[in-house]
C-alpha positions, 0 to 999 in steps of 0.5 A: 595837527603836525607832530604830537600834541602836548599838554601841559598838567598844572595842579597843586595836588601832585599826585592828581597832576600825576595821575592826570598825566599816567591817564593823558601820556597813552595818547599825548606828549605830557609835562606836569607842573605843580604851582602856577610858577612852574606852570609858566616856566613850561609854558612854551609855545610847543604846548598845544593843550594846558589843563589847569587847576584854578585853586593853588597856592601862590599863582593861582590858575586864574592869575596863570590864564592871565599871563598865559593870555598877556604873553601871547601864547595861542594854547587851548585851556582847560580849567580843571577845578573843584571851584563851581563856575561862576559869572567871573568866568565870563571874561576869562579866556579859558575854551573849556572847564571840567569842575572835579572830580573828572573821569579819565574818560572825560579828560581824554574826550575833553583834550581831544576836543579842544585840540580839534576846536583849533583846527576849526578856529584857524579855518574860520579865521581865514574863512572870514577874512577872505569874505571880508576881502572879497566883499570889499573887492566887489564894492570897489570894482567893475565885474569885468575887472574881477571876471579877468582878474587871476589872484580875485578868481584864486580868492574866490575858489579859496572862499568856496573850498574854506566855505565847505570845511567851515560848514563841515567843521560847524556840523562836526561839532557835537554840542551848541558849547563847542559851536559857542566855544569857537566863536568866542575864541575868535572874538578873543583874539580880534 
């Protein structure tokens, strides 16, 4: 990833948003809000990570993942909560979600992991986009045509090089969530 990650902390709990923080600025850029109103006014298309609470008074952290998600913005979101996951979560559009209390050790494991998930979904997008184009190319032309077609040859050596990340990427993640974490991004966004 280009420049320093920042995460944006939202929690009511100001001094659970405060710690979180201390625990994050060691590795990241941090910004903290302290209501689901406030979280919005920072959300900003530099924030690459947002822990949210989902629990708070006024907007709660669900309502924020909404707007977060209506106006477009392409962060990764961590639900930090003391609420236990239940079937809701199922059409909700957060990557991850830690229930509380959370370790520094794990929310420092988690905002990295996410972070990465980025970097693969991006690959595997394109991945499959030029599959799908090269597919289409090869039901519609004559062999020949391709054989001594430049941009086709480039397509396919893209298709190949990408091929061997998405593996790399596939096998680099650690569990079958991060595997199923990535895929229902992309179906998120298609």
């Amino acid at each position: 990833m280009s420049g320093e990650l920042e995460v944006l902390v939202v929690d009511d709990e100001a001094r659970l948003a405060d710690l979180f923080a201390a625990w994050l600025e060691t590795e990241w850029a941090v910004e903290t809000a302290y209501d689901g109103e406030e979280a919005l006014e920072k959300a900003t298309e530099s924030v690459d990570v947002v822990l949210l609470d989902r629990r708070m008074p006024g907007l709660s952290g669900d309502e924020v993942l909404e707007e977060l998600r209506a106006e477009g913005y392409d962060c990764r979101v961590v639900m930090v909560t003391a609420v236990d996951p239940d079937f809701d979560i199922i059409e909700m559009g957060f990557d991850d979600y830690l229930v509380k209390p959370v370790s520094k050790d794990e929310l420092l494991e988690m905002v990295e992991e996410v972070s990465e998930r980025s970097a693969y979904e991006s690959e595997i997008q394109e991945y499959y986009a030029l599959v799908s184009k090269k597919a289409l190319l090869e039901s519609e032309k004559a062999e020949r045509e391709l054989a001594t077609n430049e941009e086709y040859q480039q397509l396919c050596d893209r298709v190949v090089d990408l091929e061997e990340r998405v593996d790399d990427a596939v096998s680099g993640m650690e569990s079958h969530e991060d595997f199923v974490g990535a895929f229902q991004d992309l179906q998120s966004e298609n």
